[in-house]
N, C-alpha and C positions, 0 to 999 in steps of 0.2 A: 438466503443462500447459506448453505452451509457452509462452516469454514474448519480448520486444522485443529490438531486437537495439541495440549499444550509443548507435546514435543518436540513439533515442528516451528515453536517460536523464536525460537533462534536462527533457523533457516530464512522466516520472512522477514527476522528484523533485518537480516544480513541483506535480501534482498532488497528492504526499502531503503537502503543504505545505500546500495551501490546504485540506485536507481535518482534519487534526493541526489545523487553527488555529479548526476549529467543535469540536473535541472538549473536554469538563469535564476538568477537573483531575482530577475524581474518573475517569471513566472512563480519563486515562491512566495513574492509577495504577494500576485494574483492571486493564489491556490489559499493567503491565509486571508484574504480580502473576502476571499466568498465564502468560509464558515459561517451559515447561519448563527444570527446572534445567539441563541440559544444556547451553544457549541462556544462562542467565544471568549469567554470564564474556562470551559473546561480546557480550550486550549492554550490561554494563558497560563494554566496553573499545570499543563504536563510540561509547557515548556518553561513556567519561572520567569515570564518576561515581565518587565516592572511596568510600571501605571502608565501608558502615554504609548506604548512599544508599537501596536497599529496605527498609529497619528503620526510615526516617523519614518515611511517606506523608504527613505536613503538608509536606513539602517535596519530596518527591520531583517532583511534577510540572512545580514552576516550575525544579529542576535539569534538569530530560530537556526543556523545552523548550527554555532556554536552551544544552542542549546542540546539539541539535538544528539551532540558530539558528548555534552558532557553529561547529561542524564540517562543517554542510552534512551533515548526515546523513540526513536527512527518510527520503530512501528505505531505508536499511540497518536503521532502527529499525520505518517498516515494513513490510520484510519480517519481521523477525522476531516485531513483534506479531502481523502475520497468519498467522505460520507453522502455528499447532495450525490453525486452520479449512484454508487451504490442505492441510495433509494429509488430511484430513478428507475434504475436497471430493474431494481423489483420488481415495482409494477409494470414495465414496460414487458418483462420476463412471463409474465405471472404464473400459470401452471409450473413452468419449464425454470423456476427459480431457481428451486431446491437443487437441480442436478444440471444445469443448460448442457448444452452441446455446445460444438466451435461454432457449427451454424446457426445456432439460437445465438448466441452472440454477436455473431456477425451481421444479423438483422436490427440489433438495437444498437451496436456502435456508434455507426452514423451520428444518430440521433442526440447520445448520449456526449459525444466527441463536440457536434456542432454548440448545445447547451452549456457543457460545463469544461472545455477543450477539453487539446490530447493528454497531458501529464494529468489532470483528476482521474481520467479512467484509467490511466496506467498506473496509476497507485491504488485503484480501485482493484485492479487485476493482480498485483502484486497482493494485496489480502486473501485472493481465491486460490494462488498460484500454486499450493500443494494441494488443496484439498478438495477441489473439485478438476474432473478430468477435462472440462469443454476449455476450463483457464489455464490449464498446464497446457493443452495442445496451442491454445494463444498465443502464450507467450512462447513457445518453442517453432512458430510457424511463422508469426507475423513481425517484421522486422522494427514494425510500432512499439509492439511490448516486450521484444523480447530484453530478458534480464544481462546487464552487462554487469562486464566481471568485478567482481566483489572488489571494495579497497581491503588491504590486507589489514592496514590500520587507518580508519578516517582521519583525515585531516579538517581543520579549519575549509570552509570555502570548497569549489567543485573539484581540485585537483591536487595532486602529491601522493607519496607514499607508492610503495609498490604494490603491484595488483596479479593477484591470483585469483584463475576462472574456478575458484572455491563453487558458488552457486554448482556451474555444472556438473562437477564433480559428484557435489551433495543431491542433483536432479538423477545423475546414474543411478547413486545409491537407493533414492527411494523410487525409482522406475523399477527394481528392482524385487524389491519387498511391495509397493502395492497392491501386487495382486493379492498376497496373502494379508496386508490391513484391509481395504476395500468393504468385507465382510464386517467389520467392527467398527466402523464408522458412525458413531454416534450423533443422528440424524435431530436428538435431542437437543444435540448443541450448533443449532442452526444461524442465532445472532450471538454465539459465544464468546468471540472474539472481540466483538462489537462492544459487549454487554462489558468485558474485561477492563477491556480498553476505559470504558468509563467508571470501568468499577474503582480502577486502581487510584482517579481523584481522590 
């Protein structure tokens, strides 16, 4: 699936922000429980957690948030929490990958929801959320994914700080101008994001 091109990075990290900051403790230790081993090196090393960090789920969460918070990682952790459903969604997508519709999505949710729960594919949809149209109408229609309002500055843990509906704001503005991006969409950069994400290891 194709995703945003780099100047819309600020946009999702802000969204995976406000989005990590309605999630339980316990679900983000679930969400860091099911990175494939493969993936679990690289997400130790975006979030700096020390030797032992997954073998301690009474604290693993307030480390990965705290990480989060201080490296600005929001978006690289995730992708990688959303990475199993994002695969998933591919093949289950297949033709209809590159561009779905809200209805081509709403055929594999179920599926996708019942395998890897509801917060992997809402962090998964949060990767799509600018850049493809069937995930922006998602999250603005369905009140599963829709984007709650930004913290103004992240705190420690799920709550503090004052909050502004920034996302929406920033969703007018490129509601806006994508008619005239749309055309310039560079289709070349389809796992871009993904690819970044692990480039920046």
């Amino acid at each position: 699936m194709p995703v945003s091109n780099s100047r819309d990075t600020i946009l999702i990290e802000r969204r995976y922000a406000a989005v990590f900051s309605t999630l339980s403790d316990e679900s983000i230790v679930k969400l860091a429980g099911a990175v494939e081993e493969k993936l679990r090196d690289a997400l130790a090393k975006v979030l700096a957690l020390p030797a032992g960090a997954f073998t301690e789920p009474a604290t693993l969460a307030p480390k990965i948030r705290e990480a989060m918070k201080e490296r600005r990682s929001y978006l690289d952790t995730g992708v990688l929490f959303g990475e199993g459903a994002t695969e998933r969604a591919i093949e289950l997508l297949g033709d209809q990958s590159d561009d779905p519709s809200l209805e081509d999505l709403q055929l594999v949710i179920p599926a996708l929801v019942e395998t890897f729960g509801l917060d992997a594919v809402r962090l998964m949809a949060v990767q799509y959320s600018v850049s493809l149209g069937g995930f922006r109408k998602l999250v603005l229609t369905d009140d599963r994914f829709k984007i709650p309002s930004a913290p103004a500055t992240t705190t420690r843990g799920a709550t503090g700080g004052s909050t502004v509906d920034a996302a929406a704001q920033d969703e007018k503005r490129r509601a806006r101008a994508e008619r005239k991006e749309k055309d310039r969409l560079d289709r070349a950069k389809a796992e871009a994001q993904r690819r970044a994400a692990y480039g920046r290891l």
